[in-house]
matplotlib code that plots the C-alpha trace (Angstrom):
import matplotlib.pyplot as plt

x = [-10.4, -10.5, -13.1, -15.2, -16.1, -19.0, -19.0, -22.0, -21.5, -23.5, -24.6, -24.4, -28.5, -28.7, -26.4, -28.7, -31.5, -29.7, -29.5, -33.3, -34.4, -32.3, -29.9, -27.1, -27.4, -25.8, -23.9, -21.7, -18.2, -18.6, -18.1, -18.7, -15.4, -15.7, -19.5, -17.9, -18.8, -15.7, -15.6, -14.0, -10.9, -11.7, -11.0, -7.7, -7.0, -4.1, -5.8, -8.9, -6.7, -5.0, -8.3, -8.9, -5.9, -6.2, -10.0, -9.3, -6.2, -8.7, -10.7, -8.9, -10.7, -14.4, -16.4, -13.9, -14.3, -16.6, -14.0, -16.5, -15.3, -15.9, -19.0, -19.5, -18.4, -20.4, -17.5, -19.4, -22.0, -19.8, -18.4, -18.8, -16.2, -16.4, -12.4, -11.7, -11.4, -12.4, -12.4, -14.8, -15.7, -18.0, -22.1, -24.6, -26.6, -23.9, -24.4, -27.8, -29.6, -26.7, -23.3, -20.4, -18.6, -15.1, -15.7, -16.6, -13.3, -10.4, -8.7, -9.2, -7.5, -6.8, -5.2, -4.2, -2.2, -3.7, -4.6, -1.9, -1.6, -5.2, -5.3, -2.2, -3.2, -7.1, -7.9, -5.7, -6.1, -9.3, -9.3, -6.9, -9.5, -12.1, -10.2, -10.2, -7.5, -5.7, -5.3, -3.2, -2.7, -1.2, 1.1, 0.8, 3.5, 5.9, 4.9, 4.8, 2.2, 2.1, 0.7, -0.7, -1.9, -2.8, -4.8, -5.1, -6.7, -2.9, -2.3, -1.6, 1.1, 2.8, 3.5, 5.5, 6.6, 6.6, 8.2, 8.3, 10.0, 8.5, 5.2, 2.4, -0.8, -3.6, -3.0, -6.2, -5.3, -1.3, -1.2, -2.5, 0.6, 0.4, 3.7, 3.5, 5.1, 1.8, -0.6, 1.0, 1.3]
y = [20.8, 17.0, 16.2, 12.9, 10.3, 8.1, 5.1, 3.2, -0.7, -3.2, -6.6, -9.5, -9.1, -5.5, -5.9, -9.0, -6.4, -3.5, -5.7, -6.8, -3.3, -2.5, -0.3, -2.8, -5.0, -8.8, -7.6, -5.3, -5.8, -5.5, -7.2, -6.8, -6.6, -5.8, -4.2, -2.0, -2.2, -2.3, -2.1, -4.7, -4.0, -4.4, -7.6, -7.3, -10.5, -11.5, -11.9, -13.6, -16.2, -16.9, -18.2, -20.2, -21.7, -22.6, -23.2, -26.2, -27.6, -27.9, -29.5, -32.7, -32.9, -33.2, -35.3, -34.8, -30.9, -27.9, -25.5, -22.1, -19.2, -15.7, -16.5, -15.6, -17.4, -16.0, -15.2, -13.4, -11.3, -8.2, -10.2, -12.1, -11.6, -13.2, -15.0, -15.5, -19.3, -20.9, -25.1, -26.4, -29.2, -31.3, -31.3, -33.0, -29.3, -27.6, -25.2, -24.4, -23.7, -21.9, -20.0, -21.6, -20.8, -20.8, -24.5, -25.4, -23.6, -26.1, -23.6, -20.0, -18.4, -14.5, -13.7, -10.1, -7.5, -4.3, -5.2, -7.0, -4.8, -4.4, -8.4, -8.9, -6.0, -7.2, -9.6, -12.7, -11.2, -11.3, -15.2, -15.8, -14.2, -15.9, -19.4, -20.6, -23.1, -22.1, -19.2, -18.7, -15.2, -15.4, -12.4, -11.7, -8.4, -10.5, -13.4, -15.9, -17.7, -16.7, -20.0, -18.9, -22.1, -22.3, -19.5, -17.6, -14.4, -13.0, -14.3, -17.2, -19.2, -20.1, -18.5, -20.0, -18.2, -20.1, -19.2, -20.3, -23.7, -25.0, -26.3, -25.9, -28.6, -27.6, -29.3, -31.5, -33.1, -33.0, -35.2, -32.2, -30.9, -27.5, -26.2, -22.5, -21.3, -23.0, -21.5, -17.8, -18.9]
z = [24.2, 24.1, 21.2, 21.9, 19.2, 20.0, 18.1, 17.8, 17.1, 15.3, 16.1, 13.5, 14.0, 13.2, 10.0, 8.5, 9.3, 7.1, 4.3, 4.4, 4.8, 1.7, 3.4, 2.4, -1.3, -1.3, -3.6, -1.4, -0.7, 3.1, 6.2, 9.3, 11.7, 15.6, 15.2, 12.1, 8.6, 6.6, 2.8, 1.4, -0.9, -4.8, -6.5, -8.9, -11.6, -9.4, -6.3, -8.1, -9.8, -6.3, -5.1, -7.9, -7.7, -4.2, -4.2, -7.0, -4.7, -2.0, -3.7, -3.5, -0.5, -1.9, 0.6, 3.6, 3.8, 2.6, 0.2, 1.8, -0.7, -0.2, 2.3, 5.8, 8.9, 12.3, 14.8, 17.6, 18.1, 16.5, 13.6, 10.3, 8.3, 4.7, 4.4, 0.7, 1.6, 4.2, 5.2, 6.6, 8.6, 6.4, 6.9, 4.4, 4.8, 3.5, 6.7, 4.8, 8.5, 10.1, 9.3, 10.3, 13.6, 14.6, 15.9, 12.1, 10.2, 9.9, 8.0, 7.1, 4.5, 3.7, 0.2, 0.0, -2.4, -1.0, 1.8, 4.0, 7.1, 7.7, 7.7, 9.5, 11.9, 12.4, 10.9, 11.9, 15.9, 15.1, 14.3, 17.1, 19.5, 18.4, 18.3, 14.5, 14.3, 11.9, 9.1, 6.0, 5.2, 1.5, 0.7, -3.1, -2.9, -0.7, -2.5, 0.9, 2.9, 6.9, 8.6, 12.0, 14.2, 18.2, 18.4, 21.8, 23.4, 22.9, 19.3, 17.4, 19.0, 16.8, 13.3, 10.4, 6.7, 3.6, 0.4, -3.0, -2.9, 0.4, 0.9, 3.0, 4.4, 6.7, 10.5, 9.5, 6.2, 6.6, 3.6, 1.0, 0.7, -1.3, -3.6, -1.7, -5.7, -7.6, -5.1, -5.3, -9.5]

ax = plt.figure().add_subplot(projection="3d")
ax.plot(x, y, z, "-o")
ax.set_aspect("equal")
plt.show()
C-alpha cells in the first residue's frame, strides 16, 4: 500500500500572518525555506563569535553597503530565509519600507557548525535559484570558506575553497580582502 503525504505550503504572506496572529513570536528561530517552516539550529559561542568577527570586517564598508545580520531577505513567494550575514546594496531607508530581494544582496553569507549539509544541501541551491550573486558558506568543523559565485537554475557556477592562509573579498569590493584564518578565529 503506497501511503500519501500531503504537504501543505506557505506563502511569505501567510507566514507574516502566523506571527501577527501569535501563532509564531519574533523571537523564534525560524525561517521560512521553500513554503516550509524550518527551525533554525541553536546558537553555540563559536558560531556567534564568527559573525562578529566577520560582521566588524564588513564593516570597513560603512556608507558603501548595508552589513544585514541575522534578518530576512524575501526570495520568492515561498521563501525568506534569515542568512547570518548578508551585504547589501546601500539605501538611505535602510530597506525600512521593503525586505531586501535577491537583486539587493551583494553577498550572502552562511556560517555553520551543525548545520553544514542542510546549507550545502538547500540552502546555497536555494540562493543559486533564486540568483543572489554570491554566497559564502563558512565551515567551522572543516574550518574553510566555500565561495559560490554565478548563480544559475542548475547551481552556482563556479565554486572556490578557502583555507586558513588564503584570503577571500566579495566580487563587489575586491579590495576588502578578508584573512579566511582571522574570520574562522
Amino acid at each position: 500500500m503506497t501511503v500519501h503525504v500531503l504537504r501543505r505550503r506557505f506563502t511569505v504572506s501567510e507566514y507574516h500572518r502566523m506571527v501577527e496572529a501569535g501563532i509564531l513570536g519574533e523571537d523564534d528561530r525560524v525561517e521560512l525555506i521553500e513554503g516550509e517552516i524550518i527551525e533554525m539550529s541553536p546558537i553555540g559561542s563559536r558560531y556567534s563569535a564568527c559573525v562578529a568577527r566577520l560582521t566588524a570586517l564588513l564593516a570597513r564598508l560603512h556608507g558603501q553597503a548595508i552589513v544585514w545580520v541575522r534578518n530576512p531577505i524575501a526570495l520568492d513567494e515561498y521563501s525568506e530565509p534569515q542568512p547570518d550575514i548578508a551585504l547589501l546594496r546601500f539605501r538611505e531607508d535602510f530597506y525600512a519600507q521593503q525586505l531586501p530581494g535577491p537583486e539587493d544582496v551583494l553577498l550572502l553569507v552562511e556560517i555553520a557548525d551543525s548545520s553544514v549539509e542542510y546549507d550545502q544541501e538547500i540552502k546555497v541551491p536555494l540562493y543559486s535559484r533564486a540568483g543572489v550573486a554570491e554566497v559564502w558558506l563558512v565551515n567551522l568543523v572543516q574550518q574553510r570558506v566555500t565561495v559560490y559565485r554565478g548563480p544559475s537554475p542548475a547551481g552556482y557556477q563556479e565554486v572556490r575553497v578557502a583555507t586558513p592562509g588564503e584570503t577571500v573579498s566579495p566580487q563587489s569590493f575586491p579590495e576588502l580582502e578578508i584573512s579566511v584564518g582571522e574570520l574562522l578565529g
